[in-house]
C-alpha positions in Angstrom: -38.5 17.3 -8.8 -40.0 14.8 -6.9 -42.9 14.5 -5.4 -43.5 14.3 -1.0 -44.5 11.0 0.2 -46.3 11.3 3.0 -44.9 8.4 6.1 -47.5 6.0 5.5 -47.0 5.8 1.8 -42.9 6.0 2.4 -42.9 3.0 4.7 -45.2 0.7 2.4 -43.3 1.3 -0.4 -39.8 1.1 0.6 -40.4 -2.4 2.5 -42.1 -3.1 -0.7 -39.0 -2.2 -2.7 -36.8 -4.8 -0.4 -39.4 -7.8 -0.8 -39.1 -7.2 -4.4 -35.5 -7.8 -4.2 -35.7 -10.3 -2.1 -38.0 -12.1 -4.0 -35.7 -11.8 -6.7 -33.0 -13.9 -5.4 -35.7 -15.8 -3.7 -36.7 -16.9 -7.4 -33.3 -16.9 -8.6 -32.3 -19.9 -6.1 -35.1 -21.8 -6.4 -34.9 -21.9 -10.8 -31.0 -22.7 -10.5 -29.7 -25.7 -11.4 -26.2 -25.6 -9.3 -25.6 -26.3 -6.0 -23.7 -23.7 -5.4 -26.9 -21.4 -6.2 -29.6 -23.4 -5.2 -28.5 -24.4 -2.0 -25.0 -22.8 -1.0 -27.1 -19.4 -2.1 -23.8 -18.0 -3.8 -25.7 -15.1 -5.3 -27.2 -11.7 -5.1 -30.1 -9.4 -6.6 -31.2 -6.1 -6.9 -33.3 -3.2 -7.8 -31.2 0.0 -9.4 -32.6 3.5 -10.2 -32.6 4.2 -14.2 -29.4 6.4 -13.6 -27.8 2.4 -12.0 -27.9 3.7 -8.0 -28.5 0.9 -6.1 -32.5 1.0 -4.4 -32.8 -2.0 -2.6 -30.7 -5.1 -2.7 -31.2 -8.8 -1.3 -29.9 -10.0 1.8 -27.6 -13.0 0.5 -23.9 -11.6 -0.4 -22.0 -9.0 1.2 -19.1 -9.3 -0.9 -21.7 -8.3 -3.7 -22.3 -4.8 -2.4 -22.1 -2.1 -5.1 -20.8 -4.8 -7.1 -23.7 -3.7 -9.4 -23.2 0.1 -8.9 -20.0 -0.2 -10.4 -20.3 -2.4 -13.0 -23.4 -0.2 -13.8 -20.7 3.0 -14.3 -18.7 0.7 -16.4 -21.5 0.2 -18.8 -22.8 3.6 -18.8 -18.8 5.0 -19.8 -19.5 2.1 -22.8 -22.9 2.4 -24.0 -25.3 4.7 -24.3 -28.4 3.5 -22.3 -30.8 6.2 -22.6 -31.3 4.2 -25.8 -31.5 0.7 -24.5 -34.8 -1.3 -25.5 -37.4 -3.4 -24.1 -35.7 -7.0 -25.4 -32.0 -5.8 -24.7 -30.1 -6.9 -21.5 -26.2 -6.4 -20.4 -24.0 -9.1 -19.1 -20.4 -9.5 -17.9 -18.3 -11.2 -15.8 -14.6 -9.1 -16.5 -13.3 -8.0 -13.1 -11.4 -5.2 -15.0 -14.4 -3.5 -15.9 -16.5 -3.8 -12.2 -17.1 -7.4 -12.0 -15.4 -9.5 -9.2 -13.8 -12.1 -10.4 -15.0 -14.5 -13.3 -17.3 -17.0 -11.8 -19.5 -14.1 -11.0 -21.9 -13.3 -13.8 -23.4 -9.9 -14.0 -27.3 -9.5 -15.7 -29.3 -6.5 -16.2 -32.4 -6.2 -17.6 -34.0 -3.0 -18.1 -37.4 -1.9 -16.5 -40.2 0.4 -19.0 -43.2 1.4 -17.4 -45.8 3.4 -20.1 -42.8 3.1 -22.7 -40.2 4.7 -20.3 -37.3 3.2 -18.8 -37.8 3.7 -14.8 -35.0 1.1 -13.6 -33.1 -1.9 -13.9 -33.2 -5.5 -12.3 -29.8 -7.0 -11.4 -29.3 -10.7 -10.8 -25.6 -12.2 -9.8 -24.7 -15.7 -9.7 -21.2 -17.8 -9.1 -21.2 -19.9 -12.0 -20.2 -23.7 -11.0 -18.0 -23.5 -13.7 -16.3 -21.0 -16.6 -14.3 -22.9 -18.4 -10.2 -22.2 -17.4 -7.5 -24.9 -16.3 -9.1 -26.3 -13.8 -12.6 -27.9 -12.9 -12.9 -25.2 -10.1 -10.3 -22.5 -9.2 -7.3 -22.7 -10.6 -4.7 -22.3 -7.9 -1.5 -22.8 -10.4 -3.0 -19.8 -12.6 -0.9 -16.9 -13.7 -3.0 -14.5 -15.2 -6.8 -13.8 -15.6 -6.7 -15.9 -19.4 -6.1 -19.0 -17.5 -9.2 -18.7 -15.1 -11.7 -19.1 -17.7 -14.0 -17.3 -19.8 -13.9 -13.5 -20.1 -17.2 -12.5 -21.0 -16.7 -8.4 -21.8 -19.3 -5.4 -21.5 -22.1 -6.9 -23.4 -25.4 -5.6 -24.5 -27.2 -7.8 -26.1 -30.8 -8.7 -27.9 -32.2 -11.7 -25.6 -34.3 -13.0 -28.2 -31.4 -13.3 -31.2 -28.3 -14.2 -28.8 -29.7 -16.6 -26.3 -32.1 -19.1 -26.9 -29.0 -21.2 -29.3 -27.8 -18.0 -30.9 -24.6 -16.7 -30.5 -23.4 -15.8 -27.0 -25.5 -18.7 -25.9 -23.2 -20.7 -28.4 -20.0 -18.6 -27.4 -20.8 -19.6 -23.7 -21.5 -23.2 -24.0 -18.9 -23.9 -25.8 -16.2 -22.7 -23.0 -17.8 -24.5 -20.2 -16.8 -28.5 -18.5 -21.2 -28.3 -17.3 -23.0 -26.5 -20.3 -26.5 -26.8 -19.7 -25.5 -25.8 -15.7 -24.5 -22.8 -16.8 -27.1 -21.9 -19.1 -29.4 -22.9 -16.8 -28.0 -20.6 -14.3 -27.9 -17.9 -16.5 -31.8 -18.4 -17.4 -32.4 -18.3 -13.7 -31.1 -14.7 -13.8 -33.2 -13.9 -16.5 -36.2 -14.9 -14.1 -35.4 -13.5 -11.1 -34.8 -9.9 -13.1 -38.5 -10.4 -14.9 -39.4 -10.9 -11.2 -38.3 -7.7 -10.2 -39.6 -6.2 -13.3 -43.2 -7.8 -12.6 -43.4 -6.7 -9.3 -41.8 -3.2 -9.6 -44.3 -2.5 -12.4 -47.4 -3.9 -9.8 -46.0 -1.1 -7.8 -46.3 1.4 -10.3 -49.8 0.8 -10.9 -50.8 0.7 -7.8 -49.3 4.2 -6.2 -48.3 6.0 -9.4 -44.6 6.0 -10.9 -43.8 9.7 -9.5 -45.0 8.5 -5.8 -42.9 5.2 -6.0 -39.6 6.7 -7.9 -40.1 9.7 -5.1 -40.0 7.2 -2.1 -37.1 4.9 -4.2 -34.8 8.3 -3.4 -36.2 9.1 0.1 -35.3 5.8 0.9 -31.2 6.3 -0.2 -31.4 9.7 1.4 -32.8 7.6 4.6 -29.8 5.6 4.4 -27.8 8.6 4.0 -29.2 10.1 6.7 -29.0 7.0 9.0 -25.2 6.4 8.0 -24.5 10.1 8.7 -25.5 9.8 12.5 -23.5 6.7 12.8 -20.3 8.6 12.1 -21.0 11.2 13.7 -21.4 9.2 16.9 -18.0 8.3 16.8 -14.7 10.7 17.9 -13.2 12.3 14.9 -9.8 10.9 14.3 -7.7 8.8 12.3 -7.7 5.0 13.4 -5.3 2.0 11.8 -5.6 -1.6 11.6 -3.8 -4.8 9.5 -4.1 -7.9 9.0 -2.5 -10.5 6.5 -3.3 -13.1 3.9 -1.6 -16.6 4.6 0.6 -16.4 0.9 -0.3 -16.2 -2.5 -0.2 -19.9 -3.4 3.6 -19.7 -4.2 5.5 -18.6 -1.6 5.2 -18.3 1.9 5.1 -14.6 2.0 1.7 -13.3 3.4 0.7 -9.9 2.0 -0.5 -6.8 4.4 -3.6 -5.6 4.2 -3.2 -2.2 6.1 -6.0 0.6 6.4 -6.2 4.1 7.9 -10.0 5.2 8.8 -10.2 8.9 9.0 -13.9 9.9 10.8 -14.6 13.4 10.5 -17.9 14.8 11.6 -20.8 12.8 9.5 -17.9 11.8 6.9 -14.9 8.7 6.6 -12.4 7.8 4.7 -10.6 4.9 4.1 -7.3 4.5 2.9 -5.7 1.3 1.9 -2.1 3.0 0.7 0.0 0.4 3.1 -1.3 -2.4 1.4 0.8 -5.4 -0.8 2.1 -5.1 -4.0 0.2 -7.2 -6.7 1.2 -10.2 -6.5 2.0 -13.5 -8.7 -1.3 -15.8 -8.4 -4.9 -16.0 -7.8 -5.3 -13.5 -4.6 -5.0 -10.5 -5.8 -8.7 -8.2 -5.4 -9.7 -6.5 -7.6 -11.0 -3.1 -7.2 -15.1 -3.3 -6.9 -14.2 -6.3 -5.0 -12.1 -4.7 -2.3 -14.5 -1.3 -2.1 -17.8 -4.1 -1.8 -15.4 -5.5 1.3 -14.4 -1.9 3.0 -18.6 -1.0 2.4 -19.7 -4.4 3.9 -17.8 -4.3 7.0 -18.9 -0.1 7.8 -22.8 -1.3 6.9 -22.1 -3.4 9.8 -20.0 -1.1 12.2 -22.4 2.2 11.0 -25.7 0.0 11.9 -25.4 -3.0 13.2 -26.8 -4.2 9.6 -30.1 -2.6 10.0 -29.4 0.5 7.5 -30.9 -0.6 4.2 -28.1 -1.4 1.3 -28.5 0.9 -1.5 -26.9 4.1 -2.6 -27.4 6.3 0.3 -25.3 4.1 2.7 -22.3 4.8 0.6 -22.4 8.9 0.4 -20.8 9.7 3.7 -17.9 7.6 2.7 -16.0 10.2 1.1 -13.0 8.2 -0.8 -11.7 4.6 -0.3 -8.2 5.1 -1.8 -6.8 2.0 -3.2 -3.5 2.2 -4.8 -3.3 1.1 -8.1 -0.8 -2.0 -8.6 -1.6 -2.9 -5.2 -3.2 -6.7 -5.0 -6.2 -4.5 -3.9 -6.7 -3.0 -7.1 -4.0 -4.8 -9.3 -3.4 -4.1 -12.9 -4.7 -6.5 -15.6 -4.6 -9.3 -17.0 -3.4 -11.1 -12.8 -5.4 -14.0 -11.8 -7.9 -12.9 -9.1 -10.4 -15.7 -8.5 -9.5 -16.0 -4.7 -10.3 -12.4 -4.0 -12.7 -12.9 -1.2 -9.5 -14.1 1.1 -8.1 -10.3 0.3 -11.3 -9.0 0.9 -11.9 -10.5 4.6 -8.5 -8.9 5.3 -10.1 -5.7 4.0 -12.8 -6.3 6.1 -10.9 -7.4 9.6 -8.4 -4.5 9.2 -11.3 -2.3 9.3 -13.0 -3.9 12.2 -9.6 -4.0 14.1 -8.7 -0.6 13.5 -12.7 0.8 15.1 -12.1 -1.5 17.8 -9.8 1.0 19.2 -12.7 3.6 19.6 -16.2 1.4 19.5 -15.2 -2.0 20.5 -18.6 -3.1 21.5 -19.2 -2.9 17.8 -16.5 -5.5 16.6 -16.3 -9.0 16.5 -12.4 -10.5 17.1 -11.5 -12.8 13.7 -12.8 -15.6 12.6 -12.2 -18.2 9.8 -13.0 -15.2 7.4 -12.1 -16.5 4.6 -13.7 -18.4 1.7 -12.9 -22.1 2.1 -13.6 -23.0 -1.7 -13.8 -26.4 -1.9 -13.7 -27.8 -5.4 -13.3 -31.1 -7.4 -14.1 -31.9 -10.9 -14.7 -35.6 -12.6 -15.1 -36.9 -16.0 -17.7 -40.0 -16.1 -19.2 -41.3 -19.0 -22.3 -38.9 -19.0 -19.3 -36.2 -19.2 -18.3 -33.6 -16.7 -19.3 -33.1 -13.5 -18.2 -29.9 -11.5 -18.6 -29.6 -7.7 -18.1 -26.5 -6.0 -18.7 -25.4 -2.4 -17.8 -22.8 0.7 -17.0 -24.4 4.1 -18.3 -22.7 6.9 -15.7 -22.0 9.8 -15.9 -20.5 13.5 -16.8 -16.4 13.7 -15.3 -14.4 15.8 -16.6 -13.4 19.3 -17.8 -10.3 20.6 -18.6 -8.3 23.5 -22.3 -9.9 24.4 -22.1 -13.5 22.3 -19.6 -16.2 21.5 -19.0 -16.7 18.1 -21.1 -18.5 15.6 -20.5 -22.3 14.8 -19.3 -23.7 11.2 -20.6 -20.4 9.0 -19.4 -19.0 6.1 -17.3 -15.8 6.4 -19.5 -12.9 6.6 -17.8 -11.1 3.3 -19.2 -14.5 1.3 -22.2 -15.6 3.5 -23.2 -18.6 1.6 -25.5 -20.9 3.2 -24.3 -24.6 4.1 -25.0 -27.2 1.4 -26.7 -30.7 2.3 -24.7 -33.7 2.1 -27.8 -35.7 0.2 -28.1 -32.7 -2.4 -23.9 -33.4 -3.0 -24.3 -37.3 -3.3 -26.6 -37.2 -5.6 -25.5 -34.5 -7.9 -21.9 -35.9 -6.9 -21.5 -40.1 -7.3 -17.6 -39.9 -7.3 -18.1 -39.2 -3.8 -19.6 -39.6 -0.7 -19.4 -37.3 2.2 -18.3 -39.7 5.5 -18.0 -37.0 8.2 -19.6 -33.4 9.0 -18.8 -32.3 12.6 -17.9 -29.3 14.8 -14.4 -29.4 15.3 -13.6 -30.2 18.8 -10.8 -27.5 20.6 -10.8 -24.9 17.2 -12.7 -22.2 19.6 -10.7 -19.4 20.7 -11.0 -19.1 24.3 -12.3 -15.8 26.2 -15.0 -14.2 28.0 -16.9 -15.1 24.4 -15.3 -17.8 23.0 -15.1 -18.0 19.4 -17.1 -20.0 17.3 -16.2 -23.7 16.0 -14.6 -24.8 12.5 -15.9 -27.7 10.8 -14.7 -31.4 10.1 -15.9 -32.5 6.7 -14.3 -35.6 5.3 -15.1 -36.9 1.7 -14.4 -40.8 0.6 -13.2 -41.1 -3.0 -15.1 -43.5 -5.3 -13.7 -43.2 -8.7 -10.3 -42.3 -9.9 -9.6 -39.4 -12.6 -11.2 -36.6 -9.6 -9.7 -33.4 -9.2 -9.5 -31.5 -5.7 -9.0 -27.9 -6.7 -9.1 -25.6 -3.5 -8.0 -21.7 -2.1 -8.4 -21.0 1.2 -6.4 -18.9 3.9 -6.0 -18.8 8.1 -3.5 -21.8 7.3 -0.3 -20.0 8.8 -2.3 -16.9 10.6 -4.1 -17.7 13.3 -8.3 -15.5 13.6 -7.0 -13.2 16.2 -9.1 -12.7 19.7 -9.9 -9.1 21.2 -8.9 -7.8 24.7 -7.6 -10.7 26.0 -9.6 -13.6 24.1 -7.1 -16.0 22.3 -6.5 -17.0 18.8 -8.7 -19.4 17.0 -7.0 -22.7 15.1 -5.8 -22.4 11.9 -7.5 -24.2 9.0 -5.8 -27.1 7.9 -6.2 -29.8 4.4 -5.3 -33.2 4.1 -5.4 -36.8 2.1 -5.3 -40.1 4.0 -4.1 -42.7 1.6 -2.8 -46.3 1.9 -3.0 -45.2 5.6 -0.9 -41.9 5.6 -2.2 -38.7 5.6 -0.6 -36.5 3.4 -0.5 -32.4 4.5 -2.3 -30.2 1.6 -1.7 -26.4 0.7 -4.1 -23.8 1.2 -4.5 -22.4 -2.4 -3.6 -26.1 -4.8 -4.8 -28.3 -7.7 -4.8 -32.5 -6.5 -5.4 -35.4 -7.8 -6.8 -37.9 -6.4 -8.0 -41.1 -6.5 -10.5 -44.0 -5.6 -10.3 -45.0 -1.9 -8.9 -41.6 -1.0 -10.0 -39.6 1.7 -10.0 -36.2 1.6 -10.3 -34.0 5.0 -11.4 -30.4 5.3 -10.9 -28.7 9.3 -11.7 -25.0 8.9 -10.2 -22.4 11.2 -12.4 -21.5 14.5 -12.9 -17.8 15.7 -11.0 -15.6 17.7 -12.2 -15.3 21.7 -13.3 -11.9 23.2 -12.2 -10.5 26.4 -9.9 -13.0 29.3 -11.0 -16.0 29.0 -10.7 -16.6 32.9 -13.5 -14.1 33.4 -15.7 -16.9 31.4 -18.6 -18.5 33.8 -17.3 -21.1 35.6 -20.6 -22.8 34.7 -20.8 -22.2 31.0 -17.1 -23.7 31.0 -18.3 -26.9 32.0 -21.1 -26.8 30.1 -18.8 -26.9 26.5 -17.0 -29.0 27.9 -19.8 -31.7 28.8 -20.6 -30.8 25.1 -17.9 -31.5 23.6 -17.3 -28.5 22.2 -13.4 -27.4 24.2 -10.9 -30.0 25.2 -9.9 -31.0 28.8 -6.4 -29.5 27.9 -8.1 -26.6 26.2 -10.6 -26.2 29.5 -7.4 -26.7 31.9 -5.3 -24.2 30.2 -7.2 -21.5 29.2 -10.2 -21.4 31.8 -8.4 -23.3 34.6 -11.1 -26.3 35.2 -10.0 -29.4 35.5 -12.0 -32.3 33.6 -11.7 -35.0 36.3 -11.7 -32.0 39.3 -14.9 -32.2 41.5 -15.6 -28.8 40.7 -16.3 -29.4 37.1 -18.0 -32.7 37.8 -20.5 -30.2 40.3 -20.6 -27.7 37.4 -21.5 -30.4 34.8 -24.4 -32.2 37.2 -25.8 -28.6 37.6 -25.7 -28.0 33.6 -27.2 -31.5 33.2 
């Protein structure tokens, strides 16, 4: 049993517990050598309990939520790790046995303190590259085989298999950007000693019963803070969908449909309506679609201010997924663009509470994971760019949306054009803008896409690319209207040529390629927006004169906006 912390103690050591995961992914960035780590911040870490609950996790990746509890159960069902040693460490990446999808390499590193396991650090990173039929995703692919390299439940001795032995080997060998890779991978490695250093500074300092004591107060906290969330809100059952543009082959889209069942301090949520599996890349599979159903209730139960770790997740009584579904499909499907299923997952829910707590939700936004890739072999051999385009957020009930962010299921931070040029010469990025008019209008208004344009310099690049909100418009809420959909495109020999949302490209030197990413949805009528904060964006730039005139009936040459625009000058 163990011991009573005393508040004092408590609050020390469980905001101690969260800097040590942050600090983790802190060092994790910062020894990466991808861009899609070290600046996009396409990663997450963690500190887990020596049973694999979930402590304390960074704040970088929603979509990464649990991710590690349940790749944790999958090792646990294949090794015994009571019996796990101080130089051993488990990786995967196999989103058939808790991983997400393949890009996403899973590390654990056990934690000893006095010659006794206490916990493990976690470390996650999107790999710039795994090998597979394309130097990014591979939108043509038909099963999981064909979207790189399937690295299984592995536990491993550092010191013989890395370092040039034979997973090292194994791993290098699959890759287009080796030492990228295996750079990324030793970055792991050093945020998880991180975690380990600090974790055991901590145990020195307050005594390992006093610090594992307040590591479970602080998921019962959690517990307890999720518990009066629910409770607050009516018992009842509440339904929501949403859809996913098509899976890349047809111009189906798929349904994402949930029921939310709130019962005292317990929920539910059910899936069952959801799409078949389906033939390409964006089906979701099963940790990846329960991380997406957790991330959006963190949010609804506490506005993000409920610590992530085990405790959150104990009121939710089942998430039922049907099997087969493209929620929880059977192997070996391609699932690399999971994260479009999963903001579906994630909007479903949010539209379904905004029945009962609609000062909670934000309407739609881009939400989805505009993956932008291209690949190019130069004489110094492969170079593999990967990157998530921010797009508008949704509004809500007290702000307008953000401007040109990622999704909140991905959350990746915006990459620097001078960090791409230089790590990128077969390119050069010619435009980064808001895009003008993709705002949803409302009381809120939604927040804008973005206008990136790259220029071509050599032929032989690759555009490989999955993204979504291309025939589906980010809905509005109570009266706010739709943001623009997302669109792709290639101006060559001066024509511009229409690109699919989910595709493999070539291209060539003198192209240029142009990304617009879906804005967010409005909240509330948008003729109950201030007249003054009307003409405002549009002195900004930010709506059109038709969109100003249509939707919030000001007139762009009309004295009254020219008064309105004077005063906001």
């Amino acid at each position: 049993m163990m011991p009573t912390v005393d508040q004092a103690t408590f609050n020390i050591i469980s905001h101690g517990l969260h800097g040590i995961a942050q600090e983790m992914g802190e060092k994790l960035v910062r020894s990466a050598y991808s861009t899609i780590i070290r600046e996009a911040r396409d990663c997450s870490t963690s500190l887990l309990d020596r049973q694999g609950r979930i402590i304390a996790q960074a704040q970088f990746c929603p979509i990464h939520m649990n991710s590690f509890g349940k790749v944790f159960e999958a090792f646990a069902k294949r090794y015994d790790l009571s019996t796990i040693r101080p130089n051993e460490a488990l990786i995967t990446n196999d989103p058939y046995s808790g991983a997400q999808h393949l890009n996403d390499i899973i590390l654990f590193t056990p934690v000893f303190y006095r010659g006794r396991l206490v916990a493990f650090a976690a470390a996650l990173g999107h790999h710039i590259d795994i090998g597979g039929g394309a130097a990014g995703p591979n939108a043509g692919a038909s099963d999981v085989y064909s979207e790189g390299l399937r690295i299984p439940l592995c536990r491993f001795d550092v010191e013989r298999d890395l370092g040039g032995g034979l997973l090292e080997q194994f791993i290098r060998i699959n890759v287009r950007t080796p030492d990228q890779v295996m750079g990324d991978i030793h970055a792991q490695f050093a945020s998880a000693r991180t975690g380990e250093v600090r974790l055991i500074e901590m145990l020195d300092r307050f005594g390992e019963e006093t610090v594992l004591g307040a590591a479970a107060e602080l998921q019962d906290y959690s517990e307890r803070r999720a518990r009066e969330a629910i409770k607050a809100i009516p018992d009842g059952v509440y339904e929501g969908e949403d859809f996913v543009d098509d899976n890349g082959f047809t111009q189906e889209p798929l349904r994402v449909a949930v029921k939310v069942t709130v019962s005292g301090d317990m929920m539910e949520i059910d899936l069952s309506g959801s799409s078949p599996q389906t033939k390409g890349i964006i089906n979701s599979p099963l940790a990846s679609t329960i991380s997406a159903a957790y991330g959006a209730l963190a949010l609804l139960l506490g506005g993000g201010h409920i610590p992530v770790n085990d405790g959150l997740y104990r009121p939710i009584r089942n998430i039922e997924v049907p099997y087969g579904s493209f929620l929880n499909p059977s192997q070996p499907v391609a699932v690399r663009a999971r994260n479009s299923a999963c903001h579906r997952v994630y909007n479903a829910i949010m539209l379904a509470m905004s029945q009962v707590v609609p000062g909670q939700v934000l309407a739609s936004g881009h939400d989805t994971t505009n993956a932008i890739g291209m690949g190019h072999m130069g004489p110094d051999g492969y170079r593999v760019y990967m990157e998530v385009v921010g797009g508008g957020w949704g509004a809500s009930a007290d702000a307008d949306g953000a401007d040109v962010v990622d999704g909140y299921v991905g959350n990746c931070s915006n990459v620097p054009v001078e960090s791409l040029e230089a790590d990128y010469p077969f390119m050069r990025v010619e435009e980064y803008a808001l895009r003008r008019g993709s705002a949803g209008s409302g009381t809120k208004r939604g927040g804008l896409g973005a206008r990136r344009t790259y220029r071509i310099l050599e032929d032989g690049v690759s555009f490989n690319c999955y993204s979504d909100r291309f025939r589906i418009a980010p809905w509005g809420l109570l009266g706010g209207e739709p943001g623009a959909m997302s669109r792709f495109s290639v101006e060559r020999d001066g024509k511009v040529v229409a690109l699919a949302s989910k595709g493999n490209t070539p291209l060539r030197r003198g192209d240029l390629l142009i990304i617009e990413t879906a804005g967010g949805g409005g909240y509330g009528p948008p003729q109950d927006r201030a007249r003054e904060t009307v003409a405002r964006d549009l002195h900004e730039g930010l709506i059109t004169a038709e969109q100003a005139a249509r939707a919030y009936q000001l007139e762009a040459g009309s004295q009254r906006a020219s008064e309105l625009t004077q005063a906001e000058s």
